[in-house]
N, C-alpha and C positions, 0 to 999 in steps of 0.2 A: 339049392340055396348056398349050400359051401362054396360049391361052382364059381358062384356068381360075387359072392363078397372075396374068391380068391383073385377074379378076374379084376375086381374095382381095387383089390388092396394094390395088386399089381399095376392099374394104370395110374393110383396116387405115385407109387415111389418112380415109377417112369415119368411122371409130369413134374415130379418134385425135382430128379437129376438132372430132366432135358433143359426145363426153366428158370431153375435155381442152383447159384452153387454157392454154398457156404465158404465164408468164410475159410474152414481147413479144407475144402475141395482147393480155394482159389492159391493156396501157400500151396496145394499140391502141384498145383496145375504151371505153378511157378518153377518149382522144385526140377520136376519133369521136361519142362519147351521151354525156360530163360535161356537167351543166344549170350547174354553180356556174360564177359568170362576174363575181364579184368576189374581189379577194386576199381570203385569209381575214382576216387581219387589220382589213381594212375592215369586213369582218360585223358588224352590228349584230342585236338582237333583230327588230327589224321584218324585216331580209333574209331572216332564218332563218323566219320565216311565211312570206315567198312562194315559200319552196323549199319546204318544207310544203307549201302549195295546189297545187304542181307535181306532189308526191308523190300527195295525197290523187286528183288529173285523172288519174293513171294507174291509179289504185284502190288505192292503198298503204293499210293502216289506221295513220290518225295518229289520237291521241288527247291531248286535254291530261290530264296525269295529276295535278298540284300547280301549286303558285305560288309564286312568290320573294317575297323578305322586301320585296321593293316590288310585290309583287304582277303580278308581269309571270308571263303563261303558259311552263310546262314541259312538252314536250308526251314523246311514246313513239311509237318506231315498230315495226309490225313485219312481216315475212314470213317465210314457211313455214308448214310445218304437220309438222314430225317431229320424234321424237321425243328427239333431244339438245337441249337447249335452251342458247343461248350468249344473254350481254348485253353490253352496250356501253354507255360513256357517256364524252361528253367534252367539257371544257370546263368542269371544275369547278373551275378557274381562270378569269377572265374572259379577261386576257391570252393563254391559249393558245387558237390555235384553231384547227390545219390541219385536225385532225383531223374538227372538228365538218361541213367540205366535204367531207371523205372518206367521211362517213358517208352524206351526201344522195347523192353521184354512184354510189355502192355500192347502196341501194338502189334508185334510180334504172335503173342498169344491170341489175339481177336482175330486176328488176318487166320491162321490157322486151324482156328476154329469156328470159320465164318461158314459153316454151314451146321451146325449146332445151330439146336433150338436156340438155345437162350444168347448166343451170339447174333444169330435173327435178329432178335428181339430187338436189341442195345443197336444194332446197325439200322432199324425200322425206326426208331426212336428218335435218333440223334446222329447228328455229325461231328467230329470232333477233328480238331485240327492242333496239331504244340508243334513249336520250337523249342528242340532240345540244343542246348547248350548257345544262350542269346550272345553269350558274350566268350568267342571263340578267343581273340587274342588274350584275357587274361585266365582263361582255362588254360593255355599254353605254358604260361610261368605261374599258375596257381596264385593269384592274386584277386584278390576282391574286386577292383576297377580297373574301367576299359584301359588301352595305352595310349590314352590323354590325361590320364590320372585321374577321371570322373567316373563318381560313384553311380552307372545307369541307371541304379534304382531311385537314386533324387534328381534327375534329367527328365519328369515326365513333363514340367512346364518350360524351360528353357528349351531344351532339344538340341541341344550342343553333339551330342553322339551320333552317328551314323546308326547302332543300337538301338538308341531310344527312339530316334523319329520311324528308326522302320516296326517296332513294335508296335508305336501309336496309330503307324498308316495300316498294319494288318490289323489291329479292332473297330479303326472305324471303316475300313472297306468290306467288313464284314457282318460287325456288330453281333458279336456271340451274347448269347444269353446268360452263361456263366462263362467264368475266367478261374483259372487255376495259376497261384504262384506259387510257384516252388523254389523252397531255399533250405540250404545247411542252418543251422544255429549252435552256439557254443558248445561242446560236449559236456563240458559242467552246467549247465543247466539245472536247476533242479525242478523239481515238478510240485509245486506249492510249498509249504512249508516241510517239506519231507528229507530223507538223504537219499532219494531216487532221483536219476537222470531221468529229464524229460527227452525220452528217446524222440519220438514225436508232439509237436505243439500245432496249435488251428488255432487261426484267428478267420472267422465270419468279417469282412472289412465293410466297414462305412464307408457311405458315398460325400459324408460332411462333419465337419468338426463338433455339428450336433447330437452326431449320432441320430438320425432321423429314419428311420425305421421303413422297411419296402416290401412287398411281396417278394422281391426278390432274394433280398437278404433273409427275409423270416424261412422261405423254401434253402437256403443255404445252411442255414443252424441246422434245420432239419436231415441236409447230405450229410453234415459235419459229424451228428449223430447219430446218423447209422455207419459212421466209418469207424469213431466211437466205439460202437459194440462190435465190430467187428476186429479189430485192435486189442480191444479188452480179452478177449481168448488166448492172446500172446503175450502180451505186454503191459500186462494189467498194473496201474500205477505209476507208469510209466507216461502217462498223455497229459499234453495241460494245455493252457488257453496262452497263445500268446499276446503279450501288451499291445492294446487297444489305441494306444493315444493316436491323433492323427495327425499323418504327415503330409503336407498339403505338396511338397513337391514330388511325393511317391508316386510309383507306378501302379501299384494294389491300390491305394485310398484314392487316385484319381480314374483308373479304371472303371471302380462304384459310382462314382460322379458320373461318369460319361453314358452308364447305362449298361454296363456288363459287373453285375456284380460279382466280389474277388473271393474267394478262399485261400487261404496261405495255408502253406504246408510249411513247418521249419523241421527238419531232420536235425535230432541232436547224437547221443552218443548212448550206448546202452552197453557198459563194462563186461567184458567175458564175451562180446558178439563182433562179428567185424562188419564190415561194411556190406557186406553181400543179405546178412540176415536183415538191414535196416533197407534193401533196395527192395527186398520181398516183401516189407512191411507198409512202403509206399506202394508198392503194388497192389495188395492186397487192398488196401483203403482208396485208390482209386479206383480199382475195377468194382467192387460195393458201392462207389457214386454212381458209377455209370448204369450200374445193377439196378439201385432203387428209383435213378432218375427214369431208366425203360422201363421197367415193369408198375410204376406206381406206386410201390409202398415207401418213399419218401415222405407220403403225407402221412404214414402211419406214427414215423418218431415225432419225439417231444424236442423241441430246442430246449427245454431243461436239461437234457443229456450235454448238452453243448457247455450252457449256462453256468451249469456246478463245475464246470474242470476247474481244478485246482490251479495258481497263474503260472506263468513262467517265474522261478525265483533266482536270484545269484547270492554269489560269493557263500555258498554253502558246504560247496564241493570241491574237492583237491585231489588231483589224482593218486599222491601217496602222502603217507602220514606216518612218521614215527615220532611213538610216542613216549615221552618219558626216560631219552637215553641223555649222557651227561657230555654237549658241545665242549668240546678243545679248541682252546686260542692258543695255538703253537706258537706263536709270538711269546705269548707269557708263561704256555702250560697250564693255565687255567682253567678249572674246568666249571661249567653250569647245567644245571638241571633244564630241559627245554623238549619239548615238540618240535619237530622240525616238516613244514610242507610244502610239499613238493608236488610242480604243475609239467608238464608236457607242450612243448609248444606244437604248434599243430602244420604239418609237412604233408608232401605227399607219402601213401605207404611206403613207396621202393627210395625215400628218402629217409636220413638218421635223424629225429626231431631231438633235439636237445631234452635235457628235463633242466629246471631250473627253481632253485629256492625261493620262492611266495613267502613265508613267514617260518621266524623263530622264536617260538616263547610257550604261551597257553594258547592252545589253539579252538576253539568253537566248532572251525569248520570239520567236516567229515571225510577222511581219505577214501576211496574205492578202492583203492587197498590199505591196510592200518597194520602196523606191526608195532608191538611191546619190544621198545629200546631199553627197557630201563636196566639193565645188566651189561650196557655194551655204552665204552665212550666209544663218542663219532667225529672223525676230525675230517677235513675237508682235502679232497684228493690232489684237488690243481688250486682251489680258492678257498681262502676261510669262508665258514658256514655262515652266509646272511641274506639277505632277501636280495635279489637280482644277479647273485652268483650260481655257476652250474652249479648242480645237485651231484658234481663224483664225490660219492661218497666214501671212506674206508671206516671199518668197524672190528671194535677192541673190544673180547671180555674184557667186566673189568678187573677181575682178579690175575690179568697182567701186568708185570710193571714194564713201565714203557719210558725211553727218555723221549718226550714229544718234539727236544728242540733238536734233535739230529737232523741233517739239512737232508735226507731220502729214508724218511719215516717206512715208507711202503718196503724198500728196500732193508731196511737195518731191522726194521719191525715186520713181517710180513702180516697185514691183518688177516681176522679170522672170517671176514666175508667183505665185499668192495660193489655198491650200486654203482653201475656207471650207464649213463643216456634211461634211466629208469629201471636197467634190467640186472638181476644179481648174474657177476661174471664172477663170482669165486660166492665162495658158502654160501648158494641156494637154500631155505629153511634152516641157518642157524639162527639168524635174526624171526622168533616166530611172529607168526600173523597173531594179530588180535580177533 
């Protein structure tokens, strides 16, 4: 009898590894076989072909499908071979682009482990086809729109783009049953009324301004919540619902219209993590769709898991904050009691993103970093301190005397710490955190 319950415990946890992988299996599994090995943000169109040729040496079928309005290739990937058909595409923004790594290491990872059980499964199940990176010319200079200066994601009824028409010709020469969008969103984000980054947001889309309700859509709540809990083991507080309203000339709200309903993914920012832990987090949440669409237990979640997320919120968040030190008007010497916050504009990694002054006064919002100024006047390195000037900062105990109107303050005064592009270049921790 031991025998035999040693033999049955043994083929649970063997049926349990071969057909299921959890969640921390799947960050494993990422951890271990991810091929991308530049931030996304660095991705150019030429990086995105040699992950392609990486694809194609394991036997992925990539195909160029169109061209961009500068004529740079758009290509399609796919695998499986069953019968639900889901699509994917991202980066029809140039700016956004975790997502476009998440698609190659997702692929990558299935092809590799296309004889695993539970890889079986997800290839018996479903087909799945994405365009990574839809909008190659403005991934090239990191910009939001094509280089006709349109936004592709409100080109779904005009069709002015070379982009847009060839998106709406591969769903309907296809007609997948689910659509996947993938996009960046602001890294200040908040995640309901909270001071957490909505690292990840979903929005389940409408196919009408009525919000009118589908099988298909209700089966999407349903993915959305198991990706959900799966997300929840890492980033717990971190998820929320993105805004609903509808966009009648969008490519996601007119997707649901046409009979492939959409799931958005907005990738935002999660402070202390870089872009690599957020490409593994899309990954993770898409191979858990794929997971519960093959094996069934999609019917098992509640779309109340969906339902409850917290919304997307703004103006909550500021990448740094000090707080309570006393601003110098070197013009007069003057000094005032203020908050000072300060935002990051957003570049590529291997580019210097400016930081720039947002607000001086009482401030509401929440820094992701916060430091106690109140011992230190702060005078302004290149610009006086005020909203739309850079953030170089220099900082003065204040039990120095200082003449503020010398014409090379920095020089005649040395301060005793200096923020400059966000990062402390002289007195690291004199200024302490809050």
């Amino acid at each position: 009898m031991r025998f035999v319950s040693t033999l049955a415990l043994g083929a649970l946890i063997f049926a349990m590894q071969t057909f299921s992988q959890t969640p921390a299996q799947l960050a494993e599994i990422w951890d271990k076989e991810h091929v991308t090995n530049k931030l996304p943000s660095n991705l150019r169109h030429q990086d995105l072909k040699l992950y392609l040729d990486g694809l194609l040496k394991l036997g992925l079928k990539v195909n160029e499908v169109g061209r961009s309005n500068a004529n740079r290739e758009i290509y399609q990937i796919e695998w499986g071979k069953g019968p639900l058909k889901i699509f994917l595409w991202s980066q029809m923004h140039g700016d956004e682009p975790t997502a476009t790594s998440a698609l190659i290491d997702m692929f990558t990872v299935l092809e590799k482990n296309r004889d695993q059980e539970w890889a079986k499964r997800i290839a018996e199940k479903v087909t799945i086809r994405a365009v990574p990176m839809l909008n190659p010319d403005g991934a090239e200079v990191f910009i939001r729109r094509n280089l006709q200066g349109i936004d592709i994601n409100r080109d779904a009824l005009d069709l002015k783009t070379p982009e847009g028409r060839l998106l709406k010709q591969l769903r309907d020469s296809w007609q997948p049953e689910i659509g996947f969008n993938l996009h960046n969103q602001q890294a200040l984000t908040a995640a309901g009324q909270t001071d957490k980054q909505a690292a990840i947001s979903f929005l389940v889309v409408y196919g009408d301004e009525a919000k009118t309700p589908s099988d298909g859509h209700e089966r999407n709540k349903r993915i959305v919540a198991a990706m959900i809990q799966a997300l929840n083991q890492f980033i717990p507080g971190h998820i929320a619902r993105y805004d609903d309203e509808w966009t009648p000339t969008a490519f996601g709200d007119n997707f649901s219209k046409w009979g492939t309903p959409v799931i958005l993914i907005e990738t935002g920012g999660l402070h202390g993590k870089d872009e690599m832990y957020l490409v593994k987090m899309n990954f993770v949440a898409m191979m858990t769709a794929l997971k519960v669409v093959a094996d069934g237990t999609e019917k098992d979640f509640s779309p109340s898991n969906y339902e409850y997320l917290p919304s997307n919120s703004g103006r909550r968040l500021m990448n740094i904050v000090f707080r309570g030190g006393t601003v110098i008007d070197v013009a007069t010497a003057a000094g005032a009691a203020a908050d000072i916050g300060i935002n990051l504009e957003r570049r590529r990694a291997a580019f210097v993103a400016p930081a720039m002054v947002r607000a001086v006064g009482s401030i509401s919002m929440r820094g992701l970093d916060e430091y106690d100024a109140s011992n230190f006047h702060i005078v302004g390195r290149i610009q006086p301190i005020k909203p739309g000037n850079f953030a170089e900062l220099l900082f003065y105990k204040r039990d120095r005397q200082i003449d503020w109107k010398v014409p090379d303050i920095e020089k005649e005064f040395p301060p005793d710490a200096i923020l400059s592009l966000g990062k402390w270049i002289k007195g690291a921790g004199v200024v302490p955190k809050r």
